[in-house]
C-alpha positions in Angstrom: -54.0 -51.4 -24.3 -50.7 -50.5 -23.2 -49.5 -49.1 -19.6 -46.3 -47.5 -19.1 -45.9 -46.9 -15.6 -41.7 -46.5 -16.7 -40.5 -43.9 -14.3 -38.6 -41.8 -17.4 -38.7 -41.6 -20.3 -42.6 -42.0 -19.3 -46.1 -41.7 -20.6 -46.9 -39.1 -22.8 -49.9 -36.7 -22.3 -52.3 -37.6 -25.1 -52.1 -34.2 -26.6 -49.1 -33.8 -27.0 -49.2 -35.2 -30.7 -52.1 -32.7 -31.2 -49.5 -30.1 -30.1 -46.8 -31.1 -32.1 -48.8 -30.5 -35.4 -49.9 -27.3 -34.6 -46.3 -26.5 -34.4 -45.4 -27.2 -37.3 -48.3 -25.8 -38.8 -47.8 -22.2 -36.9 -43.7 -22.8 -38.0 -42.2 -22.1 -34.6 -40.0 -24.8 -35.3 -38.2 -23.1 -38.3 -38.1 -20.1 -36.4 -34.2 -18.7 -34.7 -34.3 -18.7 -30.8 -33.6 -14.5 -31.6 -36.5 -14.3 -33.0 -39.8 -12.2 -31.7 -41.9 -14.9 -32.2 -39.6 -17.2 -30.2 -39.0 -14.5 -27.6 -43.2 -14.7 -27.8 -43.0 -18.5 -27.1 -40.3 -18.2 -24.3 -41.6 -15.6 -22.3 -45.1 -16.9 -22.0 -43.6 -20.2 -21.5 -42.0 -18.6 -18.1 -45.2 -17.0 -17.1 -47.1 -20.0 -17.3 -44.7 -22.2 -15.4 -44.9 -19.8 -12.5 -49.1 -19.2 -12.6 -49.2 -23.2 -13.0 -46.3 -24.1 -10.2 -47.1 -21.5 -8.2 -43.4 -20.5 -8.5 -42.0 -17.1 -6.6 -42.4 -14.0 -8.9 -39.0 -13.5 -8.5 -37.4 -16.4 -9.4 -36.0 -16.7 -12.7 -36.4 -20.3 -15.2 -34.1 -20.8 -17.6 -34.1 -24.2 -19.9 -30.9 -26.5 -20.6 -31.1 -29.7 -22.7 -31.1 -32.2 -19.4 -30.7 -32.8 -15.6 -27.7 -34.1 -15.9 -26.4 -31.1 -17.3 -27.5 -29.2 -14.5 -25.1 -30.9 -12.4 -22.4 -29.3 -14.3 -24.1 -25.9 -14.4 -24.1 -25.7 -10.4 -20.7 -27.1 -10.2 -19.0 -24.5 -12.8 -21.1 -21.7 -11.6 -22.5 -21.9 -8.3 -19.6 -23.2 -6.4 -16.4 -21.2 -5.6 -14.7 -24.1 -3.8 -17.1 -26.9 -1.9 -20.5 -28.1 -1.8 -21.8 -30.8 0.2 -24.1 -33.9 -1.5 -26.6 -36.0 0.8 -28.1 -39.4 -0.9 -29.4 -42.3 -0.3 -29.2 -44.0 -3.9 -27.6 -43.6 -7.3 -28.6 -40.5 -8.7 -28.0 -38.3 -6.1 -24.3 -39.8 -5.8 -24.2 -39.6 -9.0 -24.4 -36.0 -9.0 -21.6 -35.3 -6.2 -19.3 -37.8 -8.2 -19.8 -35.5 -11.3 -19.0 -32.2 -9.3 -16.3 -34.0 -7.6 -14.8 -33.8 -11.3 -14.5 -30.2 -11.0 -14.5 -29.5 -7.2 -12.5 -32.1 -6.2 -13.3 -31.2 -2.3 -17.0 -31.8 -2.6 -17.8 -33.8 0.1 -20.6 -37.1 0.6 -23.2 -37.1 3.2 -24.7 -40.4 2.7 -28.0 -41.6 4.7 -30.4 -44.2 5.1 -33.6 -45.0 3.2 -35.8 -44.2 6.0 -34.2 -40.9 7.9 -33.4 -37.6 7.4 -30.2 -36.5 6.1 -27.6 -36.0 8.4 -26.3 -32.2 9.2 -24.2 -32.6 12.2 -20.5 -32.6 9.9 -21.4 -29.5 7.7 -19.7 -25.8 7.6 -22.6 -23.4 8.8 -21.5 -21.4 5.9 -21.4 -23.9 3.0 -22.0 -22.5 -0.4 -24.2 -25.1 -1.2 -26.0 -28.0 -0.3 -27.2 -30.4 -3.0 -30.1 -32.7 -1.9 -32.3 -34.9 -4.6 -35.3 -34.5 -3.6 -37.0 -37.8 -5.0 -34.6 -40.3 -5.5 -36.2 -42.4 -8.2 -33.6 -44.9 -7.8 -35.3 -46.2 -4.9 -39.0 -44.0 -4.2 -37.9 -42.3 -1.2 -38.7 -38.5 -0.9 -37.6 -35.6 0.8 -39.5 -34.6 3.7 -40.7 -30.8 3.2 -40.4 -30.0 7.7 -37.1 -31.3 6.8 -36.6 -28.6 4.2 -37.7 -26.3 6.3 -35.5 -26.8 9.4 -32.4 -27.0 6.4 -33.7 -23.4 5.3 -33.3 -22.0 9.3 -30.6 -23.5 10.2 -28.1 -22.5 7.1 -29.7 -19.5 6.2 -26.8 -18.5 4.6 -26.2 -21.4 2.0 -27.9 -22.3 -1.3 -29.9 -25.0 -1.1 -29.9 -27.3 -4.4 -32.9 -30.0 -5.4 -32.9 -32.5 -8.2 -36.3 -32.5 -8.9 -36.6 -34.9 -11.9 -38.6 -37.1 -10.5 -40.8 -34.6 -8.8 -41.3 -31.1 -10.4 -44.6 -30.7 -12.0 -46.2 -33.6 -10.0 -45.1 -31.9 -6.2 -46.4 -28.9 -5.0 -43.2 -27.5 -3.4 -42.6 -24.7 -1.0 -40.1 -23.6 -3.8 -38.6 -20.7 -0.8 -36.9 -24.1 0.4 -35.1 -24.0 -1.9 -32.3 -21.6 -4.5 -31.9 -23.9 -7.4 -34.8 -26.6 -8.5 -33.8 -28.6 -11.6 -36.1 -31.5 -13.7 -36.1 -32.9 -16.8 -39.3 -33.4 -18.7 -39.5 -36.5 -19.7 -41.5 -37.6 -16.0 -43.9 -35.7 -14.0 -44.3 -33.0 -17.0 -45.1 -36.0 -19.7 -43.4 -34.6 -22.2 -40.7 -36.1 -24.9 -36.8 -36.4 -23.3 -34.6 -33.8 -24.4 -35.1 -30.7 -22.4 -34.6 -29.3 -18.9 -36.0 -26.7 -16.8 -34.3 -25.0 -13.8 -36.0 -22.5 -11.6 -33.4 -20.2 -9.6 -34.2 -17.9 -7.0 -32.3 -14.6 -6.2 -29.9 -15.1 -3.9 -28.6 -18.3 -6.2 -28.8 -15.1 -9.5 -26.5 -13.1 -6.5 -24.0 -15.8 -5.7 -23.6 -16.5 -9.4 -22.7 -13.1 -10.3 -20.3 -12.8 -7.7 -18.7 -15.8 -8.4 -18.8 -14.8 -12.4 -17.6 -17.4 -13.6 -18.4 -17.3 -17.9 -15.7 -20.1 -19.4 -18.2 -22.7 -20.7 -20.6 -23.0 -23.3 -23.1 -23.4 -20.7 -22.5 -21.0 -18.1 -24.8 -19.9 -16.1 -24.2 -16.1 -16.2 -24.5 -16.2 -20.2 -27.8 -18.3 -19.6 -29.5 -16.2 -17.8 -28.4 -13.0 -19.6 -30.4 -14.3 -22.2 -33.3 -15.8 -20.3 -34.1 -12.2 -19.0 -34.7 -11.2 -22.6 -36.3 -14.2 -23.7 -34.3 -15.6 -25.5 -32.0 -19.0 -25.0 -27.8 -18.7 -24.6 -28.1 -21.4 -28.0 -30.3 -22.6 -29.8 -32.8 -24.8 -28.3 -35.1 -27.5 -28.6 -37.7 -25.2 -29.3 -40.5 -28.3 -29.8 -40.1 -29.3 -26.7 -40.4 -25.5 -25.1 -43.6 -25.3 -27.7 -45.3 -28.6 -25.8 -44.5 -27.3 -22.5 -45.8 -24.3 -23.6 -49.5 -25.9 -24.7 -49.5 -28.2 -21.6 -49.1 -25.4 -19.3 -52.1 -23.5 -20.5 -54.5 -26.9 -20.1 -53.3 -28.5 -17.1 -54.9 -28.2 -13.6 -53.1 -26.3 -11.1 -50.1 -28.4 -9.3 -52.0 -28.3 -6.1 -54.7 -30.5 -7.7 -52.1 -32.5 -9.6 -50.4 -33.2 -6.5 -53.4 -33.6 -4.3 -54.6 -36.9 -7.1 -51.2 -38.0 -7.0 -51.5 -38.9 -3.2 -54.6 -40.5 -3.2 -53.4 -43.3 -5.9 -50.5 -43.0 -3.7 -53.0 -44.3 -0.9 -54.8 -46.0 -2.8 -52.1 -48.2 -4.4 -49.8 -49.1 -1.0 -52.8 -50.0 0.9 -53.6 -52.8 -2.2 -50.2 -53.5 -2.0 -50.5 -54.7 1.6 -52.6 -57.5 0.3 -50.1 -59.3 -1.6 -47.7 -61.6 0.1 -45.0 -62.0 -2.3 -44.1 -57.9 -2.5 -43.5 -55.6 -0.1 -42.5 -51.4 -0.3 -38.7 -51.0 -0.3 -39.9 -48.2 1.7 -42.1 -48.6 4.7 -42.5 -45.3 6.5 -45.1 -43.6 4.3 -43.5 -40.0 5.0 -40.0 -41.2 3.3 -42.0 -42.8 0.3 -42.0 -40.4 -2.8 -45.7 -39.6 -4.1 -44.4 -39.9 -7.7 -42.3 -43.1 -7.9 -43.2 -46.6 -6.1 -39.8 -49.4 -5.6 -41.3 -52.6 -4.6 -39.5 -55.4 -3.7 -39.5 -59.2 -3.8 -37.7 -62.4 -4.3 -35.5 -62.4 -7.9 -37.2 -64.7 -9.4 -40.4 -63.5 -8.2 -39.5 -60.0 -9.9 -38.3 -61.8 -12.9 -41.4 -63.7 -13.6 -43.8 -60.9 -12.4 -41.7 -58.6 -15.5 -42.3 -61.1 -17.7 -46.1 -61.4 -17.0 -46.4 -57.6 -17.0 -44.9 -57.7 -20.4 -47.7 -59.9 -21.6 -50.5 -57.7 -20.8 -48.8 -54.9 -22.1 -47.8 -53.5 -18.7 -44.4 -51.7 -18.9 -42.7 -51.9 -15.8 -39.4 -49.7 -14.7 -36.8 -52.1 -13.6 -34.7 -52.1 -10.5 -31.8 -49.4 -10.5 -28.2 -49.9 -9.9 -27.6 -52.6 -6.6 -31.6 -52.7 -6.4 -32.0 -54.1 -10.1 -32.4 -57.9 -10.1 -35.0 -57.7 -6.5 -36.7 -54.5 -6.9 -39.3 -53.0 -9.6 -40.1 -49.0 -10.1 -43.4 -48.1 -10.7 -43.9 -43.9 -11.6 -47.2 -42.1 -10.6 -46.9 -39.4 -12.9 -49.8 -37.1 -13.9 -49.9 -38.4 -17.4 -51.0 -41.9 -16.7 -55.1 -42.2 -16.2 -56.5 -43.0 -12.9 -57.9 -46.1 -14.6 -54.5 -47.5 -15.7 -53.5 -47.5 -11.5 -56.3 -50.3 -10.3 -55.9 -52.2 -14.0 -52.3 -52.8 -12.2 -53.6 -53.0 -8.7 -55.5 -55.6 -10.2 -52.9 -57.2 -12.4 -50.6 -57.5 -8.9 -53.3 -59.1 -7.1 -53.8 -61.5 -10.0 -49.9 -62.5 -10.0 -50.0 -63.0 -6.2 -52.7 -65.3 -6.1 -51.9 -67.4 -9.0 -48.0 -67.6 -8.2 
């Protein structure tokens, strides 16, 4: 048997093969993104997302080809002049080093694994704040009464979450937040290649007034079409079927979520038992619910990979400065219950016999 606890490109959801054929079999795929029966597709799509999510009525979901390219969707068309990034690993710098590229006054809040994210140096009126909320670099998370005390105190700013390691695994307060943005290839266990951002509608406001419309993708032509159904090009219309099929046949997010935290539990309290590992992240209310970093001695790490590898127990490596002493682990709904104390047990194995 094989276990892919990768945190992205991740497990699969077993029927998503099943969905795939009847695709082709209905011919969606040879169908134009114009089309009614795309329109069909796209609009219940929408609904779905919102009944399963539990995502505002009135905020709007559009779908791009990645995360990544979200990061130049806000920068082109959410920001007049300056935004402000707060991090504590790679991707979320990554993201204000991109939108430095085209707002070169962007400015870098970083913070610490195990505290909030500092406020004290920002404009009251910022356009917008850019925040990842699960930083799968390094499993840390977001606090939502952190979100919360963001929303009160800059009422007046958009509020921006990378989501990708989160959306469709979290049930979020989504009024935290104006612009939520995730791949699929994580928490929704689906195939790489497509994106979903869900905008509320003071971020539809701020977009219109800024009106900017230069660029293949932005965001004023994508969501003219999104209101009609339809996508601003043509898009990976597979991948919007299978989201499509998994929305109508997975649980609710609160009970997706609620199952994520108890293997959560579960797994860090096994975890405490072995001598040779510890949790980059101590303080359980900084540790993401969706991706585990554990940390040991390089060689330790090294040999524990190569062990994994053996029993068919895919591991995500280390990321960026973490690499060579740190190992990711995604709890993502896809992966069984089971597969979580087969590498509880695996662990406990490695300790004892190395």
């Amino acid at each position: 048997m094989n276990y892919n606890f990768y945190p992205g490109p991740s497990k699969l959801y077993p029927q998503v093969a099943g969905y795939f054929q009847e695709a082709i079999d209905l011919g969606i795929l040879e169908r134009n993104h114009r089309s009614d029966s795309f329109q069909e597709l796209f609009s219940t799509t929408k609904s779905l997302l919102k009944s399963k999510l539990n995502i505002p009525l009135d905020y709007e979901i559009v779908v791009v080809s990645s995360a990544t390219e979200c990061w130049e969707i806000i920068a082109q068309s959410f920001i007049l002049n300056k935004s402000y990034h707060f991090f504590n690993g790679a991707f979320g710098e990554k993201w204000w080093s991109y939108t430095q590229k085209i707002h070169s006054s962007s400015e870098a809040i970083s913070f610490g694994l195990e505290e909030n994210p500092t406020l004290q140096s920002v404009d009251k009126n910022a356009e917008l704040l850019a925040f990842t909320h699960n930083e799968t670099s390094n499993g840390t998370a977001i606090l939502e009464q952190f979100q919360k005390q963001l929303r009160t105190k800059f009422p007046n700013s958009l509020i921006a979450y990378d989501a990708t390691s989160s959306m469709a695994g979290y049930e979020f307060d989504w009024d935290l937040g104006d612009i939520w943005y995730a791949s699929v290839q994580k928490c929704f266990g689906l195939p790489a290649g497509l994106a979903v951002m869900v905008v509320s509608p003071k971020a539809l406001n701020q977009a219109k007034e800024i009106n900017e419309n230069e660029h293949y993708n932005s965001f004023n032509f994508i969501i003219k079409n999104a209101q009609n159904n339809q996508t601003h090009h043509t898009p990976n219309i597979s991948n919007v079927f299978l989201l499509n099929r998994l929305m109508q046949n997975v649980e609710n997010i609160s009970a997706i979520h609620q199952n994520l935290v108890v293997r959560k539990d579960l797994f860090y309290n096994e975890i405490q038992k072995i001598k040779k590992l510890n949790s980059l992240v101590h303080s359980n209310e900084f540790q993401s619910d969706t991706v585990f970093c554990l940390k040991g001695e390089v060689d330790v790490v090294q040999k524990l990979k190569e062990e994994a590898e053996k029993e068919g127990i895919i591991l995500g490596n280390g990321y960026g400065d973490l690499r060579d002493n740190t190992f990711r682990i995604a709890n993502f709904p896809a992966i069984p219950n089971q597969h979580y104390i087969d590498l509880i047990n695996f662990l406990l194995r490695f300790d004892k016999m190395n």
